[in-house]
MIMARKOL-270695 format. One record per residue (C-alpha): x, y, z; residue in three letters. Coordinates in steps of 0.5 Angstrom, whole numbers, plus 500, padded with zeros to 3 digits. Last residue first. Layout:
BEGIN
XYZALA
...
***
This chain:
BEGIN
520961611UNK
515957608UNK
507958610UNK
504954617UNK
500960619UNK
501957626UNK
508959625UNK
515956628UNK
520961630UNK
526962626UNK
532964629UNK
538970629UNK
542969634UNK
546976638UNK
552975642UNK
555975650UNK
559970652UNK
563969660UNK
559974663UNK
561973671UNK
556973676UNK
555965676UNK
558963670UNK
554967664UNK
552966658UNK
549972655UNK
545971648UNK
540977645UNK
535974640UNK
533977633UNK
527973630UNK
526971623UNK
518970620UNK
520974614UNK
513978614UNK
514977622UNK
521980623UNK
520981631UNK
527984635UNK
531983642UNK
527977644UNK
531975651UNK
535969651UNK
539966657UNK
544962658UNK
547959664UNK
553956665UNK
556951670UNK
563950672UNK
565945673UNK
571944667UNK
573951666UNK
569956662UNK
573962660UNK
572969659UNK
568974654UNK
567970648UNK
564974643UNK
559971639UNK
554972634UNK
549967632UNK
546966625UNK
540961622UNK
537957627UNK
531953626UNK
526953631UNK
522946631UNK
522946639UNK
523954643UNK
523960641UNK
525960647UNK
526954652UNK
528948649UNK
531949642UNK
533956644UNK
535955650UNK
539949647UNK
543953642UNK
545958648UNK
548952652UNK
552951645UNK
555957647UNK
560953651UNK
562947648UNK
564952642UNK
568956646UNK
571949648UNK
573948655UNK
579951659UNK
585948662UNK
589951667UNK
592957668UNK
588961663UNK
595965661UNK
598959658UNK
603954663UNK
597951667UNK
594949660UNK
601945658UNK
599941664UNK
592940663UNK
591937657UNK
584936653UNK
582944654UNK
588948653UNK
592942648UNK
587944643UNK
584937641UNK
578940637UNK
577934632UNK
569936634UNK
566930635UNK
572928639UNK
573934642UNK
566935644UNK
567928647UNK
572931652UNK
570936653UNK
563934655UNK
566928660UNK
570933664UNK
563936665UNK
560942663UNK
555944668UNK
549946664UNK
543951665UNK
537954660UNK
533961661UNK
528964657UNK
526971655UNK
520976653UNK
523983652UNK
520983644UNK
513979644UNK
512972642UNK
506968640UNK
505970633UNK
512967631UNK
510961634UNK
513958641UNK
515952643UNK
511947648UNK
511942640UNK
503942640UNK
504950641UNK
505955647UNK
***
């Protein structure tokens, strides 16, 4: 690890992974969407959601795959990692409670360009809720610009 408990590009390994858990709160969705302007109906007004196919008020898509930008940034690679891409596929709906769990898995090392491919899976106990790959980059002990 280095001085900021993250890892440098030199330090990870393809297969190593890290873990980051958070219960969405009904607080969370509702200032996610006041700072995002997402005021969808489906999450912020629970009558209107019983009558679409979730049956009941869902959180943001967004709200929930930010739990994997705070893996990354937490856990692996970890603090001074910019991020640079993610794919996502939203798999099943996160209610208000619910607690989800990300979970980064190095999938491929880029060294020469100092860029990383993580695995991405958020679930909700057994259920997979997202899936996706990001592209990040690590910080370096080198110290030489991306």
């Amino acid at each position: 690890m280095n001085e900021l408990n993250g890892y440098d590009i030199e330090d990870l390994e393809v297969g190593m992974s890290a873990s980051f858990a958070k219960t969405i709160t009904e607080a969370d969705i509702v200032l996610f969407a006041g700072a995002s302007g997402d005021n969808n109906a489906v999450h912020i007004n629970e009558e209107f959601a019983r009558t679409t196919q979730f049956k009941g008020r869902i959180a943001h898509g967004m709200l929930t795959a930010s739990v994997i930008s705070a893996a990354i940034a937490g856990r692996l690679p970890g603090a001074g990692t910019v991020y640079l891409g993610q794919n996502l596929r939203f798999k099943a709906p996160v209610r208000p409670g619910d607690t989800v769990h990300a979970k980064v898995t190095v999938k491929e090392l880029i060294p020469g360009k100092r860029r990383v491919t993580l695995s991405t899976v958020c679930t909700v106990g057994d259920q997979v809720v997202i899936d996706g790959d990001a592209l990040v980059m690590p910080t370096s002990r080198s110290g030489r610009p991306a």
